[in-house]
N, C-alpha and C positions, 0 to 999 in steps of 0.2 A: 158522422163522427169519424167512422172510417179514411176520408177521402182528407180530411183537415188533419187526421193524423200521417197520412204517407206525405200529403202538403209542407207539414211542418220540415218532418225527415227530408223532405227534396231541398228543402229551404239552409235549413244546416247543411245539407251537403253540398252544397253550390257556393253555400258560404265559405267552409274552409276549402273548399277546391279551388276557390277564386281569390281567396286570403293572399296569396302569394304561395313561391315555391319554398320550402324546407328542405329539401332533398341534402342540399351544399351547407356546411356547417357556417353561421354567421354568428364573428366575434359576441361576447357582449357587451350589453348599453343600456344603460337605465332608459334609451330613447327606446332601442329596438324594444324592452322589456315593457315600456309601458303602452306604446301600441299594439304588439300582438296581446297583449292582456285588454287591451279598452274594447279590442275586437270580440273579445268573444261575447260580450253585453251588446255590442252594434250589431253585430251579425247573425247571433243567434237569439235575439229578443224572438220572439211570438206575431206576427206582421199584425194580424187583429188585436189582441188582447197585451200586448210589449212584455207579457210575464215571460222571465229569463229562469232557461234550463236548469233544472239541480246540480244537472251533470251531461257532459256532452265528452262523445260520441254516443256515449249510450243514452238512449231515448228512455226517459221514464215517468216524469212530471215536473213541471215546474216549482221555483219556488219563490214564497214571497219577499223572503229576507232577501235573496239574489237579484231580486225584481229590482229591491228598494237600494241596493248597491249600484245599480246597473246605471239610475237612475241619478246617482253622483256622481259616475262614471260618466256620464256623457256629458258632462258640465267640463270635466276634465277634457275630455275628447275634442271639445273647443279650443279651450284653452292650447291648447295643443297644436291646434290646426289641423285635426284629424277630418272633424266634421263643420260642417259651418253651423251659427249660431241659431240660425232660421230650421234647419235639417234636425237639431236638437232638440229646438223648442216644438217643433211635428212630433218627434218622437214623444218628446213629455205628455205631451197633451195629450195624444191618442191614447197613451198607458191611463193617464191621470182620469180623464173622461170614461175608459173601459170599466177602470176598477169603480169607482162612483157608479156605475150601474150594474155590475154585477150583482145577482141575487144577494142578499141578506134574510137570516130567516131563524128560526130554531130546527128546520125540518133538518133529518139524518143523508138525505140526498139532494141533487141537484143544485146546490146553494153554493157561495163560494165564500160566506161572513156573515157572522152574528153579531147587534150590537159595535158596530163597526172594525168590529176583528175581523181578520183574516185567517182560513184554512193556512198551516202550513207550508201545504205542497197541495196545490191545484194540477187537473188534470191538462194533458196538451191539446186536447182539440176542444173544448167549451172554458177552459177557466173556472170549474166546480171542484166540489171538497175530494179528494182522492182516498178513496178507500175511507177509512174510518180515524184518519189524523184529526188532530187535535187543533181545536181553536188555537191558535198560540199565541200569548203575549210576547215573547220576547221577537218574534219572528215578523210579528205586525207593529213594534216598536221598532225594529229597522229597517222596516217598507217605510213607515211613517218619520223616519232619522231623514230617509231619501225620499222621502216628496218635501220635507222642510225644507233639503238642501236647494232642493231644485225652485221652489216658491221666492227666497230668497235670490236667486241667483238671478230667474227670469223677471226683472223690476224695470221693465219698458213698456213705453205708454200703448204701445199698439195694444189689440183685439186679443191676439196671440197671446203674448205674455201675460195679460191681463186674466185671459183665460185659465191658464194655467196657477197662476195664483188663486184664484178663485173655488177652484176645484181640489187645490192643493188645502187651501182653510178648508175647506167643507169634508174632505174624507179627515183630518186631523181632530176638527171638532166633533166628528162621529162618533168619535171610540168613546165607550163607554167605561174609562180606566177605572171607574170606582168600584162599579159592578165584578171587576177580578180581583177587589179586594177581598180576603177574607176576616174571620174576627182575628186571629193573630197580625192583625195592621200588616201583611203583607201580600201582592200580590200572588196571586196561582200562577201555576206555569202554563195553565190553560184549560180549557173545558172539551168536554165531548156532549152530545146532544144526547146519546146512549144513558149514560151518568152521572151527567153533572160537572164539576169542578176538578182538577187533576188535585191529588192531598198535596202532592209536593210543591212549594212556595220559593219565592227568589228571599233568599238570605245570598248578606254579603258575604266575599268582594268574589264578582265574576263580570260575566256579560253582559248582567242587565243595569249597569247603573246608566245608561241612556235611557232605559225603558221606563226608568223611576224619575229623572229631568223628563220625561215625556208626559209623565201619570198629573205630576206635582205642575206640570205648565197649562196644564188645559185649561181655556175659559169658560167648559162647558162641562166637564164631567172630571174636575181633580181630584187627586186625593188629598188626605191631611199632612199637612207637610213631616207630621210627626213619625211619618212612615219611614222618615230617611235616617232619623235616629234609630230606629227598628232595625233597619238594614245595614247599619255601623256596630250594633251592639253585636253581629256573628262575625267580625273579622279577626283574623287569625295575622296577627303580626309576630314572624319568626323570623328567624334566621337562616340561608339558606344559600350555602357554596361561599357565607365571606358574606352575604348581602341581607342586611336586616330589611326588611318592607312588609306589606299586606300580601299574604302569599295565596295563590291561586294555582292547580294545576297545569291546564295547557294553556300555550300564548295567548290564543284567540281572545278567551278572558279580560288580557290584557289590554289588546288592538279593537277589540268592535266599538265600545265607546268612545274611546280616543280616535276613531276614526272619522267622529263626529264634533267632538267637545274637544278644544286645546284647552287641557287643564294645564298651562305652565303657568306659573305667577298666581291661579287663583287657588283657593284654601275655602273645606269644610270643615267645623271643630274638630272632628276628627286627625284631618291631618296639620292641623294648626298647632295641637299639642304636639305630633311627632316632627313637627320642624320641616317635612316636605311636602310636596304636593303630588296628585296622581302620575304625572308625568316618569316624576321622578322617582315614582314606586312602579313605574311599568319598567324605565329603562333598568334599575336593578332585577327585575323579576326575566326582563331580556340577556340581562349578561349572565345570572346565575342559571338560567336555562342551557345556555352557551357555556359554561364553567361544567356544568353534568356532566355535557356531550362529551367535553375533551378529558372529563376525568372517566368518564365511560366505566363505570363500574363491573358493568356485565359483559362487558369486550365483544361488542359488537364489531361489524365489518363496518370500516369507512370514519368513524365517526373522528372530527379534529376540531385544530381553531377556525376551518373556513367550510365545514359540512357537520353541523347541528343545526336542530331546531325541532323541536317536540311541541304538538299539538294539535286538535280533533282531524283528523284526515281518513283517507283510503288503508287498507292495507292488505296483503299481501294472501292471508288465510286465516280461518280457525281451526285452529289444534292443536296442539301441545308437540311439539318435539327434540328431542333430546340435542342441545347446540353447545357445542365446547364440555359436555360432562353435567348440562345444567338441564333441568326439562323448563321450557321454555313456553308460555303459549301464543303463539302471533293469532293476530286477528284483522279482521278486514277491517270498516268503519266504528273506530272507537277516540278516545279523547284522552289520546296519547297530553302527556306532560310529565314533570316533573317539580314536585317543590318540597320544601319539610316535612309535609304528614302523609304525601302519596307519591307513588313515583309509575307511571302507566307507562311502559316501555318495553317495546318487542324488535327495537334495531328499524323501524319505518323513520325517516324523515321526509318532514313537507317543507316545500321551498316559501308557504306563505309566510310558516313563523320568523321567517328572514324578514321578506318582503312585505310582511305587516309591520314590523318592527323596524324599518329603516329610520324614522323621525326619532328613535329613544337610542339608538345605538349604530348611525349610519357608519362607521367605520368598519365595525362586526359585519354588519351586516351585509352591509354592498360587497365586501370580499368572499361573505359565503356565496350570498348570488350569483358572482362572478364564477367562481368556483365549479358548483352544483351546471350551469348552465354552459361552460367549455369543456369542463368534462365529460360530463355524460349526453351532450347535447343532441346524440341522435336517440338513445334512449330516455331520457327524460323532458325533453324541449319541440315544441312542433308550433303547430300555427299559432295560437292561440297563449306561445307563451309553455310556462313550464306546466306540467302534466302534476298530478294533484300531489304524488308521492312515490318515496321509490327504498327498498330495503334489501340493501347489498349482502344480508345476514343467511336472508330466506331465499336459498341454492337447490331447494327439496324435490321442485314437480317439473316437470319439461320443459323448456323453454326458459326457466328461469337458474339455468347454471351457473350465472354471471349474476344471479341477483334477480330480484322483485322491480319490474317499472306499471308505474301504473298506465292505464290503459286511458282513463278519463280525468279529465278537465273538473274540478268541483267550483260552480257557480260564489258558493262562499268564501270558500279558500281565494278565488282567484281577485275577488272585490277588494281586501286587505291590501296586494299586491298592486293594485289599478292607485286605489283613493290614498294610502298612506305616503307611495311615492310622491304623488303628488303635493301633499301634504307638509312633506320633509320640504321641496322644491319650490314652492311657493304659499303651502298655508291656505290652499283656493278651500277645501270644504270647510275648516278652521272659520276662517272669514264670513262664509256666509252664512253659518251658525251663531258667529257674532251678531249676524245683523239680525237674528232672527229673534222674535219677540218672545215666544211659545221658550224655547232655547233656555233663554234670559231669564224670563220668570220662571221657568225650575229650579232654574240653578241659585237664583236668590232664595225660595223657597226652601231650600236644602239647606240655605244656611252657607254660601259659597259668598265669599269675597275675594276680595283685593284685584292689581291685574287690569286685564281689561274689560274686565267686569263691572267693577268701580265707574269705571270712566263710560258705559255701555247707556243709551237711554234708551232702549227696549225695553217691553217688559212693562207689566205692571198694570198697562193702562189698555191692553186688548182685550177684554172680557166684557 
């Protein structure tokens, strides 16, 4: 294990030392931005097992949501001309094949999935459970987002592609979605083999309504479609900076689903009586997020019309200290946001809530990029693309006189930034979620019309 973990670390470091030079500052470009962002899933996947880092430079464990990003990321990386479509389709497979044999099990060690879930964060030299993390639904609901994407995409008759679809149905039909329901008709946010089931449950509107088109499409282990009216009855539709919608605290919320499902033109009852659709309750929830920053309540350092953006990221410290006359607390990893009922803000911004949100507010947004990325770009921008987070507020400990930069790369954060671009540009993961059948029947099952939904003949007939 030893020897596979200094392996890994040589592997990443050879990576970004061979990435190209950084040294000399280079303009931006949504081209340059979305190749060094495709790179850090191509180049720092796992060579055995393709599970992609939590976080890089620092070595700690992988994860599987980053996995299942990485893994629609290289679809793009195609498209793109980064990599060829044979070198992608190598990579799919060997992920897709690893994970299909990784242990499964109820045991507290050695295993990497129960019931066809997946560990959160696996370790870097075998692919088993780390430490004592939690089975998690929503985290093997975006592994499982990115092997749909890629099952769809790889639809050539050779061996290869064949392959990969095949492996792609069979960990999909594994998951056991019913079994994480509980009696309040709503999914857990996950089990430990220690105790059982986590109490806390997904109530709407956040992150997992992928994960509930995921639960509600299975041929094998669905749930009651009644689940999705459950998950509609907690939404909180306020008001917030000027923008009436379904409010949720940080972006992320807004981008992980959508970075799978183009909700434009389709409608659930829900948003049928409100007159919109999710799209257009993300791009409000993107510009009121951007409307906080510039009205900046708490008079942070930095914050305008072209450097906001609040949501789950890095940051800087924990502890409380006295900024402008206010006691303040920063904190490292938290889920920064703001909306009508909570406002989690300590002066950190992350470049993804930009660059997840390009397709609902590309005007906002590509100028904050631009921004974030010429300005600060020997502190905040390196190989791999823009660095997770940075808080010009927090001047307190050594080296940070001029401000907080962070130091690592986050495998999640930077999948928004890769796949939404993309997305805005040509619609390529959009697309092949359309074609996908599992897809289709959730989202009928949800009670989703109109669009290209209507017109979609997936679905229905795969079980």
């Amino acid at each position: 294990m030893i020897k596979k973990t200094i392996a890994v670390f040589l592997l990443c470091y050879f990576a970004s030392s061979c990435a190209g030079p950084t040294s000399q500052a280079v303009p931006f470009s949504m081209d340059e931005l979305k190749r060094r962002t495709f790179h850090y899933f191509w180049d720092l996947a796992d060579p055995e097992y393709g599970q992609v880092p939590d976080r890089y430079p620092s070595l700690t464990f992988s994860s599987i949501a980053a996995t299942g990003f990485g893994l629609s990321t290289y679809l793009a990386g195609v498209e793109n001309g980064y990599v060829t479509r044979a070198a992608a389709a190598e990579r799919v497979l060997k992920t897709l094949k690893a994970m299909w044999h990784l242990p499964q099990g109820p045991e507290e060690t050695g295993i990497s999935g129960y019931k066809g879930f997946f560990y959160h964060f696996l370790t870097l030299d075998e692919a088993r459970r780390y430490k004592q993390v939690e089975l998690s639904s929503i985290d093997t609901g975006l592994l499982m987002a990115g092997i749909l994407s890629a099952m769809s995409y790889f639809d050539g008759s050779g061996d290869q592609e064949a392959s990969i679809r095949n492996y792609a149905d069979s960990l999909y039909r594994r998951v056991e979605w019913d079994w994480m329901l509980n009696d309040s008709m709503r999914l857990s946010m996950g089990w430990h083999p220690e105790r059982g089931f986590i109490k806390s449950d997904w109530r709407g509107y956040n992150e997992a309504m992928v994960l509930l088109v995921l639960a509600l499409g299975s041929p094998t282990h669905a749930v009651d479609p009644g689940l999705w009216d459950t998950w509609c009855s907690t939404y909180r539709w306020m008001d917030f900076q000027g923008f009436e919608h379904v409010n949720f605290t940080p972006l992320f919320g807004h981008q992980y689903s959508q970075m799978y499902i183009d909700f434009r033109g389709i409608q659930d009852p829900y948003m049928r009586e409100k007159g919109i659709d999710y799209f257009e309750n993300a791009r409000r929830a993107t510009l009121a997020n951007r409307a906080y920053c510039i009205e900046n309540p708490a008079g942070f350092a930095g914050y305008g019309p072209n450097q906001w953006g609040l949501t789950a990221c890095d940051g800087p410290a924990n502890k409380t200290i006295n900024y402008q006359g206010n006691d303040v607390h920063f904190r490292t990893y938290w889920a920064r946001g703001a909306c009508a009922w909570a406002i989690h803000d300590d002066g950190t911004i992350a470049p993804t809530a930009a660059g997840g949100s390009v397709p609902f507010a590309p005007e906002e947004c590509t100028a904050a990029l631009e921004h974030m990325w010429n300005t600060y770009y020997h502190q905040l921008v390196d190989t791999f693309g823009f660095k997770d987070a940075f808080n010009l507020s927090y001047t307190f400990d050594e080296g940070d006189e001029n401000g907080w930069f962070d130091v690592d790369y986050l495998g999640i954060d930077q999948g928004p930034i890769a796949i939404q671009i993309q997305n805005f540009e040509t619609g390529l993961i959009w697309n092949m979620m359309k074609k996908n059948p599992y897809i289709v029947t959730g989202l009928k099952r949800a009670g989703f019309t109109g669009g290209w939904l209507d017109a979609s003949n997936s679905g229905e007939d795969l079980n």
